[in-house]
N, C-alpha and C positions, 0 to 999 in steps of 0.2 A: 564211455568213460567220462568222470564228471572231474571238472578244474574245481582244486578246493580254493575257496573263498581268499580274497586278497585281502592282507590284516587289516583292514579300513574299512571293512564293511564283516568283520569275526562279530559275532552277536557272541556277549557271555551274561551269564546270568550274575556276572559280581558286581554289587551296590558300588558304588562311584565312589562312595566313602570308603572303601576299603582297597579300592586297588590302587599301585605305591606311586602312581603320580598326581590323584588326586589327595591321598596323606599326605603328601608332600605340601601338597599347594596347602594346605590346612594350617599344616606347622609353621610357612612359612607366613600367609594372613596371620596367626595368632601369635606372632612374636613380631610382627611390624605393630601389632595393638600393643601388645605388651613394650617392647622398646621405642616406637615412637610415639604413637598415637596418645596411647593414655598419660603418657608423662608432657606432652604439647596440650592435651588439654585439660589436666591438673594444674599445670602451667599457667595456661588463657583464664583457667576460671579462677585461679586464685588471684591474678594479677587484674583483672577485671573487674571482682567483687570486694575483693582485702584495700585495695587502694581509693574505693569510693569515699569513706569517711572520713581521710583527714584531707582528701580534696574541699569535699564539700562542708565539711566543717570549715573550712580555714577559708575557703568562699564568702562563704555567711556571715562570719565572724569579723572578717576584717572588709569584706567589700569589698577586696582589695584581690582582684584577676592575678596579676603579676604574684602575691602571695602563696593563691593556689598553685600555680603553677609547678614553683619550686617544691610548696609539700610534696604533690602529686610525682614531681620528677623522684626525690628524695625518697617515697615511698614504693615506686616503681623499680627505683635500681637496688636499692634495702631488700625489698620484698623478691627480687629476681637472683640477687645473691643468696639469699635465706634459703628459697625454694629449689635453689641448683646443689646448697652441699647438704640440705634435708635429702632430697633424692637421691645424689650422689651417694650418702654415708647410708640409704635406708638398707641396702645389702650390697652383698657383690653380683648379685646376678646370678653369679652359678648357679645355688639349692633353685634357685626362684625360674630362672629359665627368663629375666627381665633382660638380659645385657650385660653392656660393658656400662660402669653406672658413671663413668668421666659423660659418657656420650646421654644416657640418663638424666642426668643434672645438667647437663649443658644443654638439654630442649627444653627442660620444664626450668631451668633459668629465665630461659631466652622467653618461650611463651609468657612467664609471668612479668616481663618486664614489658613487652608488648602490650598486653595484656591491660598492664596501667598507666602504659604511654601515651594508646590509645586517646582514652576521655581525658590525658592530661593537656595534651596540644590544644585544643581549643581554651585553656587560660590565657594563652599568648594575645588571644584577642582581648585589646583594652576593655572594652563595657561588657560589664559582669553580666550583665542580661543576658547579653548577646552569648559571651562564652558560655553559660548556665543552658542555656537553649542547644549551642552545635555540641556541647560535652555531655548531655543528656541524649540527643539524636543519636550520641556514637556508642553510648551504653546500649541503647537500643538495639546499632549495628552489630556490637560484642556480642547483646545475647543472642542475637538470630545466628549470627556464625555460631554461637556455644551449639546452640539446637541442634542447628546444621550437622555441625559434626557428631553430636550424641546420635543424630538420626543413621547418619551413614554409614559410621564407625562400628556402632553399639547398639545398633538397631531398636532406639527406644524412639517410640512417639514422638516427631517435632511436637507436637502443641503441649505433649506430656512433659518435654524437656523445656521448653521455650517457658510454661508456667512455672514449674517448680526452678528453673536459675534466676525467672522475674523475682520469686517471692523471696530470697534470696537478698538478691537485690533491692529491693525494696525496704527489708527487713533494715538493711545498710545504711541506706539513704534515710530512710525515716529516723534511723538511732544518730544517724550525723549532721544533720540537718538540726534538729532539737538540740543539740548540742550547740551546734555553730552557732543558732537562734539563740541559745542560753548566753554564749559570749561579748 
């Protein structure tokens, strides 16, 4: 007489995707993308790259750190309310399967305000050099987190993501900078 198998070691022939506690685990990964993830870095990259040009214009323009500063501030908390009742009003969540969208708009508030608070702290340092230099370092740090998380999250290429949110970024800084030069 043979002892049948103890469920911990049952062999079944059902794909892993199919059986109800790995759907589970699925739904529940695909709605922490859909309600936190994607809306934190909607969030980060809008307030990372939307905030670069009237920093850096207003940099250039007047010379004047202390000036930047408060655009970047002014730009960062605009740009973080803007982005939290965009999000929040873009549905209710129900059809979409996204969330409660209070919770919605209040991470991709919060990330876009981060976001451009970020590169704006270093205007606080008096010489515009100096600031220009650690506020560009931290753009830098923005975009490797950006990648970071496209890589983890969203499973695309760091070098794939890391270029295309540079060129982005670049695209910003070059149209702001020409500007700021212009004033």
């Amino acid at each position: 007489m043979t002892q049948p198998a103890s469920p911990s070691v049952v062999q079944t022939d059902t794909p892993m995707a199919t059986r109800p506690h790995a759907a589970g685990h699925e739904r529940n990964e695909q709605s922490f993308l859909l309600q936190r993830v994607q809306p934190a870095m909607a969030g980060l990259m809008d307030g990372s790259l939307s905030t670069l040009a009237p920093i850096f214009a207003v940099a250039l323009a007047t010379h004047q750190p202390h000036y930047a500063f408060f655009a970047g501030l002014a730009s960062a908390i605009g740009a973080g309310v803007s982005m939290a009742f965009s999000e929040g009003l873009s549905d209710t969540g129900e059809e979409t399967g996204r969330g409660s969208p209070y919770l919605r708009g209040s991470i991709t508030g919060a990330g876009t305000f981060l976001g451009g608070v970020l590169h704006t702290l270093p205007f606080l340092i008096p010489d515009l050099h100096v600031a220009l230099v650690v506020a560009i370092a931290m753009v830098g740090v923005e975009l490797l987190a950006l990648s970071w998380i496209r890589w983890r999250f969203f499973k695309t290429g760091f070098v794939r993501s890391f270029v295309s949110i540079t060129i982005g970024g670049a695209i910003i800084v070059g149209i702001s900078a020409a500007i700021g030069a212009a004033g």
